[in-house]
C-alpha positions in Angstrom: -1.1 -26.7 3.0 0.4 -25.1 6.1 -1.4 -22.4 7.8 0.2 -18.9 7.4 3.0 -18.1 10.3 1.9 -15.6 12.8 3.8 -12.0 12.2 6.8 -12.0 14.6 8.2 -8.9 16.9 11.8 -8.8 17.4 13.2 -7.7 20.2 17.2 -7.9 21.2 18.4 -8.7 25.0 21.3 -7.6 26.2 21.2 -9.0 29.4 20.4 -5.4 31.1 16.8 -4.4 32.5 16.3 -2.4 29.7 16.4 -5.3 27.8 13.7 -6.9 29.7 11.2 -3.9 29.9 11.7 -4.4 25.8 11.0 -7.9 26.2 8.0 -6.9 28.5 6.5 -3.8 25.8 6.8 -6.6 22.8 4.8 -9.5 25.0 2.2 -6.5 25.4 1.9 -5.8 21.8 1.9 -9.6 20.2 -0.4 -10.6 23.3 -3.0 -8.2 21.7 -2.7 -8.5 18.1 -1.9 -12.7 18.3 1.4 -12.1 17.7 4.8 -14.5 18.2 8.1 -12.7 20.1 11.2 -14.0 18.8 14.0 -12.6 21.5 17.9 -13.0 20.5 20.8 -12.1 22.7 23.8 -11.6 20.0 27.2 -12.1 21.7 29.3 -9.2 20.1 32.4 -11.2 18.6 33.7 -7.8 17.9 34.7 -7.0 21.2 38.3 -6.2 22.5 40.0 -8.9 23.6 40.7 -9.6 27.0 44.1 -8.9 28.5 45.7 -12.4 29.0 46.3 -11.7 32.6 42.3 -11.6 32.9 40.2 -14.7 34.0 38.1 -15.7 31.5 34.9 -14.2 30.6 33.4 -15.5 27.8 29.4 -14.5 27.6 28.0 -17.6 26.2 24.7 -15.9 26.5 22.6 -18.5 28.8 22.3 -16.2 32.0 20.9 -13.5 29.6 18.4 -16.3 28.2 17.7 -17.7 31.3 16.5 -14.4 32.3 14.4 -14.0 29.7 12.6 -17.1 29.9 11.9 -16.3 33.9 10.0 -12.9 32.9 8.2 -15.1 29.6 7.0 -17.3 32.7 6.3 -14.6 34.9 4.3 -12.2 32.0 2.2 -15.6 31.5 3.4 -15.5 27.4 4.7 -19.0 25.9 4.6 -18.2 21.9 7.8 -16.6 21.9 11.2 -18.3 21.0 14.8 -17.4 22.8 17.4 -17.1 20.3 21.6 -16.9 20.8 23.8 -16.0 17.8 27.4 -14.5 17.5 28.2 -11.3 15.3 27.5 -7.6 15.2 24.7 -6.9 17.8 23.6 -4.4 15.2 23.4 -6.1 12.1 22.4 -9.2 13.5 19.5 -7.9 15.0 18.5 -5.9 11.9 18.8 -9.0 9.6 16.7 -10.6 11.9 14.5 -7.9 11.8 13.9 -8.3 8.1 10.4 -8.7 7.2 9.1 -8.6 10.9 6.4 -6.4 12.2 8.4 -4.5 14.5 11.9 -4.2 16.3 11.8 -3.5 20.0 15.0 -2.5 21.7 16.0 -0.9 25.4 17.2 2.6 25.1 20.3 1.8 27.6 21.8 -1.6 27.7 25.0 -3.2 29.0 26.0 -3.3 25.7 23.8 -0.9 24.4 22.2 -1.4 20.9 23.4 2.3 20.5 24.0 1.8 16.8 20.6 0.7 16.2 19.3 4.4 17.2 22.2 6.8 16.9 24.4 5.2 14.0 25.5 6.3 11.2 25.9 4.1 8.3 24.1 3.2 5.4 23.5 0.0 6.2 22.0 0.7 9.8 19.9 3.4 7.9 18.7 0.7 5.0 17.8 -2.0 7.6 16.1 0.5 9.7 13.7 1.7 6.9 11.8 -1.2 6.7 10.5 -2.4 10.1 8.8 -0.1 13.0 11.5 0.5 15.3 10.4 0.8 19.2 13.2 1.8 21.7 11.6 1.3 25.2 13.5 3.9 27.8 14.5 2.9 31.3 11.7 5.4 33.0 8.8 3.3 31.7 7.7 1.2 34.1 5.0 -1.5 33.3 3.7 -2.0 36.1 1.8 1.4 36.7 -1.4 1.9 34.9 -1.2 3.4 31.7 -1.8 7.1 30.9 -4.9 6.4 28.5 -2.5 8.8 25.5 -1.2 8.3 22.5 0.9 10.8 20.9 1.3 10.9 17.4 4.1 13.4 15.6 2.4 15.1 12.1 4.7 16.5 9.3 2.5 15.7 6.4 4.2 13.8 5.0 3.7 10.1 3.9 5.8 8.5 5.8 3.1 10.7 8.8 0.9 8.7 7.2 2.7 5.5 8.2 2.6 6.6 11.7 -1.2 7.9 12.0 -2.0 4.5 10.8 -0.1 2.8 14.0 -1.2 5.3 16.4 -4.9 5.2 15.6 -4.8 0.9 15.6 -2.4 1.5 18.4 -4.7 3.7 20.4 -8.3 1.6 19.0 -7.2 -1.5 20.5 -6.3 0.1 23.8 -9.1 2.1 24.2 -6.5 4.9 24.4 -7.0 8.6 23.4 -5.0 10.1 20.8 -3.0 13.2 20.3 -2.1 14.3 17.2 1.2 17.1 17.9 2.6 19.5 14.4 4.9 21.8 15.7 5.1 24.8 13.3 7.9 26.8 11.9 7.4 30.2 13.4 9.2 32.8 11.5 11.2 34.6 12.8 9.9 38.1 12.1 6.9 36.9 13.5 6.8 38.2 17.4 6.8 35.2 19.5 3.6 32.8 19.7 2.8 34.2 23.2 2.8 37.9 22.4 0.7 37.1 20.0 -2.5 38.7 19.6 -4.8 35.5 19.5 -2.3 32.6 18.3 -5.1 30.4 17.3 -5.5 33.0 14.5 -2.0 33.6 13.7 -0.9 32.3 10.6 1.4 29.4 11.7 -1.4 28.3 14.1 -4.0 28.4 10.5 -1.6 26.7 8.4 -0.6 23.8 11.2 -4.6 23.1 11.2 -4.6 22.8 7.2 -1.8 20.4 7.2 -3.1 18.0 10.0 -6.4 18.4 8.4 -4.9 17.6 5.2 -3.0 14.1 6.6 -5.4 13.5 9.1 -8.4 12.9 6.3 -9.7 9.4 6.1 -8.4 8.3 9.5 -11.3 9.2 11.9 -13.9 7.2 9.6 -11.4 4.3 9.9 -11.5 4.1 13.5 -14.5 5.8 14.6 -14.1 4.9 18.2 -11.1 6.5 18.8 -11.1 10.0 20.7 -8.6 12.4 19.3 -7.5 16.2 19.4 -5.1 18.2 17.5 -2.2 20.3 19.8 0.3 22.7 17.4 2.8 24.1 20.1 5.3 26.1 18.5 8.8 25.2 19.2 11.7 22.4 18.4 9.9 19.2 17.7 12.5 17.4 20.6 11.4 19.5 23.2 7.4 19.5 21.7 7.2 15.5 21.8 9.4 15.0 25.0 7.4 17.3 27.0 4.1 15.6 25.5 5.4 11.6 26.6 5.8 12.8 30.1 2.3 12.0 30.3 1.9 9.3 27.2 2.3 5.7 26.5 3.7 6.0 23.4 4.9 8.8 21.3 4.8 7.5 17.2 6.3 9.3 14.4 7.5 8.3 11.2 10.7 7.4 9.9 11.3 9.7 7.1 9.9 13.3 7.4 9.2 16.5 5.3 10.1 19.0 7.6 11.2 18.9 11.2 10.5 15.5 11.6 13.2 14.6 8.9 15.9 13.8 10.8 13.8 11.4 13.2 15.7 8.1 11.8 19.4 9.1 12.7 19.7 12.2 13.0 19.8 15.2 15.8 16.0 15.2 16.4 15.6 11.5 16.3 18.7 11.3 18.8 17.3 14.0 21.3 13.5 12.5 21.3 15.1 9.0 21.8 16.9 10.2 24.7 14.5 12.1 26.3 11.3 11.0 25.6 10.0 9.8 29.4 7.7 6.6 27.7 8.2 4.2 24.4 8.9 5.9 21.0 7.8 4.1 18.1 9.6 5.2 14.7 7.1 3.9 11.7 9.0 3.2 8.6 6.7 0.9 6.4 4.8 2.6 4.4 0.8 3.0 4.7 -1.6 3.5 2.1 -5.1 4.5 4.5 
């Protein structure tokens, strides 16, 4: 009887840097859990032709490979495999995606996986539902030490549950400390947070505890040797987690929300946090029990 195949992270080249530092945040991950990479450039038979006056330019994909295989040489990592294929980038990296533990893509390419993150259709939304999507952004840079901080987004809801689960194993195996981030609804006849009296006492700042209480339960008994504090700034949930990656290395929230996290898969927020988060953003959509 065979042994049992090693869990696999896919990530998709492009043949831009960004596609690289993806390559370079998945080596990181399988390195540390025993972990395979399996890499595919898809050569997008969907493009428009090219005028017949044009010299040829077919991408038959090996400079992207080749490229790939220099920084699996220079990162010191040899369980990986380098695929090819022809197609849809999109779909084809979804289907690959299939029953993988994660999907890493850059957040800018040549190409661009752009569908992957801002699409709209109900396949893209299907596919993306059952992996952990992580879109790696072109200011991360791997070569500086890390910040030590995870940042977690909390809604309460399960799919938060999802995400607390990777951020705490996330943060446990680094060493990391963890932030856990609700941003409350504020009503608006309340005055604003600032003027309050004493916002720890105001009655967004008391419910925000009782929810992160509530989702956070079981979690710290889990992983007793992580280090974590609870943050509830009031305000949209883009601009809450964007200005808290500035000094993270990795924001996690979960794919399908139950209030302002909702929209994280394909919608506004999800668009506006992918684009401006300043480190890795990890979108958790398998579902975790605790």
């Amino acid at each position: 009887m065979s042994a049992q195949a090693s869990p696999a992270v896919v990530v998709g080249l492009d043949g831009s840097a960004d596609g690289l530092l993806a390559l370079n945040w998945a080596v990181e991950l399988a390195a540390r859990r025993g972990w395979t990479v399996r890499a595919l450039h898809i050569v997008d038979e969907d493009r428009p032709a090219q005028p017949l006056t044009a010299a040829p330019a077919r991408d038959d994909g090996t400079d992207v490979l080749d490229d790939a295989a220099d920084e699996l040489e220079r990162l010191g990592f040899a369980d990986a495999v380098l695929e090819l294929g022809y197609g849809h980038p999109a779909q084809a990296l979804l289907k690959a995606a299939d029953g993988a533990a994660a999907l890493v893509i850059g957040r800018r390419g040549a190409g661009g996986f752009a569908e992957l993150v801002l699409g709209s259709t109900s396949q893209v939304c299907a596919a993306l539902a059952r992996t952990t999507l992580v879109v790696v952004p072109d200011t991360w840079q791997p070569a500086l030490p890390a910040s030590g901080q995870i940042v977690v987004g909390v809604d309460g809801s399960n799919s938060c549950q999802a995400a607390l689960g990777f951020a705490f194993e996330f943060a446990a195996e680094r060493g990391a400390e963890l932030t856990l981030v609700h941003a409350p609804d504020v009503p608006e006849a309340f005055p604003e947070p600032e003027l309050w009296l004493d916002p720890e006492d105001a009655p967004w700042h008391r419910d925000a505890r009782a929810l992160v209480a509530e989702a956070l339960a079981g979690w710290p008994a889990k992983y007793p040797d992580v280090v974590f504090r609870t943050r509830y700034p009031a305000g949209h949930p883009v601009q809450v987690l964007a200005k808290e990656s500035q000094y993270a290395d990795l924001v996690v929230v979960g794919g399908r929300g139950r209030t302002e996290f909702t929209e994280l898969r394909l919608g506004s927020v999800s668009r506006g946090l992918l684009h401006h988060a300043q480190c890795p953003v990890a979108i958790v959509h398998s579902e975790v029990t605790g």
